[in-house]
N, C-alpha and C positions, 0 to 999 in steps of 0.2 A: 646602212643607208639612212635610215632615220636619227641615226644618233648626230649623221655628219650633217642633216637638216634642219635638226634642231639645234646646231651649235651655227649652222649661217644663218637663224632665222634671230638667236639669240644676239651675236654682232650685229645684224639687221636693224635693230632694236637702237643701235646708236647715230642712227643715222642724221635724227634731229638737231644736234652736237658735231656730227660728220658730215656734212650736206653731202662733199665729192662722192660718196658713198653709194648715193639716189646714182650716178652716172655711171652705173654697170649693170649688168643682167646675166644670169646664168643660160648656159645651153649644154646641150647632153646631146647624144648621136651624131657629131660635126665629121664629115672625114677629110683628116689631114692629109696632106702630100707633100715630101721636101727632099731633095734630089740635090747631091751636091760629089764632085771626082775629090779620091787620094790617091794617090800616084796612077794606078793603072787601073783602078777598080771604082765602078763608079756603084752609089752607093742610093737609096730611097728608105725613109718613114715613110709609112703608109697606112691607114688604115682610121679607125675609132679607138680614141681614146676616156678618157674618166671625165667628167662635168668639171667643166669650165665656166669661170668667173671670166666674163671680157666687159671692156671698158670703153668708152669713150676716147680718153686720158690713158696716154702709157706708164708704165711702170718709173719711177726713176733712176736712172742707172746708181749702183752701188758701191763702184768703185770711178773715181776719176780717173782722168787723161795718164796722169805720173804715173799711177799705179799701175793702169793696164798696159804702158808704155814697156815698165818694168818686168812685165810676164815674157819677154823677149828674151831673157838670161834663163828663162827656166828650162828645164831638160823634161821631156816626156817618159816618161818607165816605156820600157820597152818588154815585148815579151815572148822577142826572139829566143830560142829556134821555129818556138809555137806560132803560125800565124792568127794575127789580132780579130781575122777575119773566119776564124775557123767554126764558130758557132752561128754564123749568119746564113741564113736561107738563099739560096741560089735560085735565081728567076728569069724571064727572058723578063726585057722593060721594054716596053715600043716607044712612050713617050720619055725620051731622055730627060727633058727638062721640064717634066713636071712636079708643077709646085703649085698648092694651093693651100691658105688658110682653112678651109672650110666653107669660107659665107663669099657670099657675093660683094663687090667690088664698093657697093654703096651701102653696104652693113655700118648703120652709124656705131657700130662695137667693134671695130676694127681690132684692137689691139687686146690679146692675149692677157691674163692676171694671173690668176692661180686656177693651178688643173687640181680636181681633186680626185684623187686613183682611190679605193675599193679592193682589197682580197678577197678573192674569190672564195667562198663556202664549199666549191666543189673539188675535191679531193684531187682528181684529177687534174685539174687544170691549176693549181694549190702554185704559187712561185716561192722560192726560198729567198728570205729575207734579203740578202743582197742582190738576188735577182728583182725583187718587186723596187728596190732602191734603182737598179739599170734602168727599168721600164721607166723608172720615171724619169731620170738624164733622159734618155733616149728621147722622150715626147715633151720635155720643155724645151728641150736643143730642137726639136724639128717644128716649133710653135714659132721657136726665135726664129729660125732661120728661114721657113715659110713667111715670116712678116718680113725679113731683111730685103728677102728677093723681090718684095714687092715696093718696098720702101727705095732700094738702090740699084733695081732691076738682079739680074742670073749672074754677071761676069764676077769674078771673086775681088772683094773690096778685102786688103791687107788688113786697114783699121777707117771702122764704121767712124762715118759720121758724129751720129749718135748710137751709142750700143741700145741693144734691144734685151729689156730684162723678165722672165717668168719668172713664176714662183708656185710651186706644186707640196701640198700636202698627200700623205698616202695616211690607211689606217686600215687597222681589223677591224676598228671597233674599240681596244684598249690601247693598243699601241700605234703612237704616231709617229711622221717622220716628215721632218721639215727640208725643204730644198729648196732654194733660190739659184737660176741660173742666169748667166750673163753672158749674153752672144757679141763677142768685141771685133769680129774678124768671122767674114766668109770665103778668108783664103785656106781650106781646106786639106790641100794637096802636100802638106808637106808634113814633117815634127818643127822649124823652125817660123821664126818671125812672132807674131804678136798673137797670144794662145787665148781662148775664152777659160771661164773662169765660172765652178760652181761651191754653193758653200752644202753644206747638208748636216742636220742636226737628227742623227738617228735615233728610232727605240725608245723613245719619249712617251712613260706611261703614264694616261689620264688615271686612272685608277687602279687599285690591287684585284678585286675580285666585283666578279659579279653575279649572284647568285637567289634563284628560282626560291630555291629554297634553304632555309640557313644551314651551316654546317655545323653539327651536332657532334658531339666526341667528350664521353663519360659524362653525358648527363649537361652540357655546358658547352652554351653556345660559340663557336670559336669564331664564325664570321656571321655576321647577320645576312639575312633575307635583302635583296636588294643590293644598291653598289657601294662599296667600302672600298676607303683609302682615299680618295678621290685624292687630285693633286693638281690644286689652282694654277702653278704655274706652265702645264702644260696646253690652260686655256688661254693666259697670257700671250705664251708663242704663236698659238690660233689665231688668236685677236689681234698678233701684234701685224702677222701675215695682211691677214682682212683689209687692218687699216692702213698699211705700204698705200703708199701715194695719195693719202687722204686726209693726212696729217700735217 
């Protein structure tokens, strides 16, 4: 937590050069709600998620009109006989169509930026890599999609207006993982028509080691006291996240 503090406090720091910058605010303990049918099952994001960067200013969308036009020819993996739905928690829901960003309705930070997600220390509760990579789909798809329904109201829009774009960093601490998602369509319900679209740059090591105390082996230091290896270009991708829409 301090390290991922000290790396927004250090982007921070460009704001003089960045003015759009000044026009966001972090929040922490928001709880999301986003509610949307696939075929016969209807489905909720719920709960708290990782500190979030919101804006004033939305995100700009990543891919044009052509492009997301042409997600229409793609084909979804399927993963039948296995239902898609078979690790998802079964609940009773009273309010079908609930959906909420989090903030109140005149939150001058309306709009979503980067979520930033946290592994947990506790062994227990510990996700495996491609599971902590789901969590994060999971809660910038239901960031998007909680902003759509407010933007174009519940009923399912084929192709947004304007799409609605997050962007979510995760980390332990050494290893990052970059995610920009893109909400094109809250027509839901089916595999076909015009698909949303995420990019994700996994596994992205800021540094080799870090270490209390140096490691010693025959006499001869092999890695120094403190962090070795460090690797600039994974603060680059940080920063490059930061500055999306400010540039």
């Amino acid at each position: 937590n301090t390290l991922l503090l000290n790396l927004l406090h250090l982007c921070g720091t460009l704001q003089p050069t960045h003015p759009a910058t000044g026009r966001r605010i972090l929040a922490e303990k928001y709880s999301l709600a986003a509610t949307w049918k696939r075929g016969e099952d209807l489905f909720q994001i719920r709960g708290q998620n990782g500190l979030l960067h919101c804006s004033i200013d939305p995100l700009p969308q990543v891919c044009r009109k052509k492009e997301v036009l042409e997600t229409s020819d793609q084909v979804l993996e399927s993963f039948y006989p296995v239902s898609p739905t078979i690790d998802l928690q079964q609940v009773n829901v009273y309010k079908e169509e609930m959906n909420c960003t989090g903030f109140r309705g005149n939150y001058p930070y309306p709009h979503a930026h980067t979520l930033y997600f946290l592994e947990t220390a506790d062994p227990n509760c510990k996700l495996r890599p491609e599971q902590f990579r789901a969590k994060m789909i999971m809660f910038t798809f239901g960031n998007a999609l909680a902003r759509a329904h407010k933007l174009y109201g519940t009923q399912p829009q084929s192709l947004l207006e304007r799409p609605v774009t997050v962007q979510a960093v995760g980390t332990n601490g050494r290893i990052f993982q970059f995610l920009v998602f893109q909400l094109n369509t809250t027509e839901l319900s089916g595999d076909d028509g015009i698909k949303n679209q995420v990019w994700l740059d996994e596994d992205i090591e800021l540094y080799d080691f870090a270490k209390v105390r140096p490691l010693i082996k025959k006499k001869e230091i092999k890695v120094p006291a403190g962090l070795a290896g460090y690797k600039p270009e994974t603060f680059s991708k940080f920063l490059a996240l930061y500055l999306h829409g400010a540039v």
